[in-house]
C-alpha positions as CSV (number, residue, x, y, z in Angstrom):
1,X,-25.0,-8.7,5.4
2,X,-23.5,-10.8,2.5
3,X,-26.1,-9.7,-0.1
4,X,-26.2,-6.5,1.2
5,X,-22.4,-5.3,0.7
6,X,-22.8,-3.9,-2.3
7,X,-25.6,-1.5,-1.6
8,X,-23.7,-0.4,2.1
9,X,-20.3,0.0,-0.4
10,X,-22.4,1.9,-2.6
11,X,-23.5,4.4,0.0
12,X,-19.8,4.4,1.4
13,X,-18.9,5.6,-1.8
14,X,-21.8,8.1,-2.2
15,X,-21.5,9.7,1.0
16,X,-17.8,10.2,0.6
17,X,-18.0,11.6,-2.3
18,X,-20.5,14.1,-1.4
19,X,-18.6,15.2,1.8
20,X,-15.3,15.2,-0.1
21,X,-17.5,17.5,-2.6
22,X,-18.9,19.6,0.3
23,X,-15.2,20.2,1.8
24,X,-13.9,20.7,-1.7
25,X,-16.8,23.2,-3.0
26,X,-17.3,25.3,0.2
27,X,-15.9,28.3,-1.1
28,X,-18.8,28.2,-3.8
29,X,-22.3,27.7,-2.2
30,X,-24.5,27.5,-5.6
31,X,-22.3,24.4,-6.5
32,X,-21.7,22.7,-3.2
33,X,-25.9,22.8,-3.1
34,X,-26.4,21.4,-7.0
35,X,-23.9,18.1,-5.4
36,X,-25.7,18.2,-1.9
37,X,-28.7,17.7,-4.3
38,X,-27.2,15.2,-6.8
39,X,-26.1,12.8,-3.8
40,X,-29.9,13.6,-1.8
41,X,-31.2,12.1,-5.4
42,X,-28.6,9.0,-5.5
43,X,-29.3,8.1,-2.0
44,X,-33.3,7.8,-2.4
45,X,-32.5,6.1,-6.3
46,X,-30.4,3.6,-4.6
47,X,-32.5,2.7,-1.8
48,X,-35.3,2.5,-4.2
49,X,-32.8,-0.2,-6.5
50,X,-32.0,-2.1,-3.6
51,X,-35.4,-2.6,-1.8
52,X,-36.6,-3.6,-5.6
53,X,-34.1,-6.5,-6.8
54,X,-33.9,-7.5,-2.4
55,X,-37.1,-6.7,-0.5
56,X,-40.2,-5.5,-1.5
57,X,-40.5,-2.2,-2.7
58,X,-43.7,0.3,-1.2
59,X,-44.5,3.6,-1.4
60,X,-44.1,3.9,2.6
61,X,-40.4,2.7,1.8
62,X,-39.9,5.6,-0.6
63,X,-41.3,8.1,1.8
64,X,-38.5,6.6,3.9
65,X,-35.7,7.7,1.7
66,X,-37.2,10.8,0.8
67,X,-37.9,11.9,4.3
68,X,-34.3,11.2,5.1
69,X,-32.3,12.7,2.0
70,X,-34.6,15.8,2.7
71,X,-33.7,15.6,6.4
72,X,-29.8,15.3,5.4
73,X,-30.4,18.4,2.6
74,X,-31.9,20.9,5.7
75,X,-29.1,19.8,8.0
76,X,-26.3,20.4,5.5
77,X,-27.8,23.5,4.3
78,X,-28.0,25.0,7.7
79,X,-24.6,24.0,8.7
80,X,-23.1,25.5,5.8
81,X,-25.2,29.0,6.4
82,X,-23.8,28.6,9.8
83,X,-20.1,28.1,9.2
């Protein structure tokens, strides 16, 4: 986990920014979507960083990321259409 910290304080920070942004922006959809995006984006970059300079980097491990920012985008956007 030692060599690892950074990137798992790095998504700490990401994801709590983004739901402080999605608490903070609820009132206005358009934007709360543009920073829903913006941390979808920094998730895969950052995953993409860290397998590069630690493990080795495929396009299987991309998919990876991409699957799962796109998951987290469909979940947030239908829980904001439901609330």
């Amino acid at each position: 986990m030692g060599k690892h910290l950074m990137y798992y304080i790095t998504l700490c920070l990401l994801f709590g920014g983004g739901l402080f942004l999605a608490i903070v922006l609820a009132p206005h959809h358009l934007q709360q979507t543009w920073a829903m995006l913006f941390v979808a984006v920094s998730y895969v970059l950052a995953g993409v960083v860290h397998h590069m300079v630690h493990h080795r980097l495929s396009v299987k491990v991309v998919l990876e990321y991409t699957v799962v920012a796109l998951f987290g985008l469909s979940l947030v956007y239908f829980i904001t259409q439901i609330v």
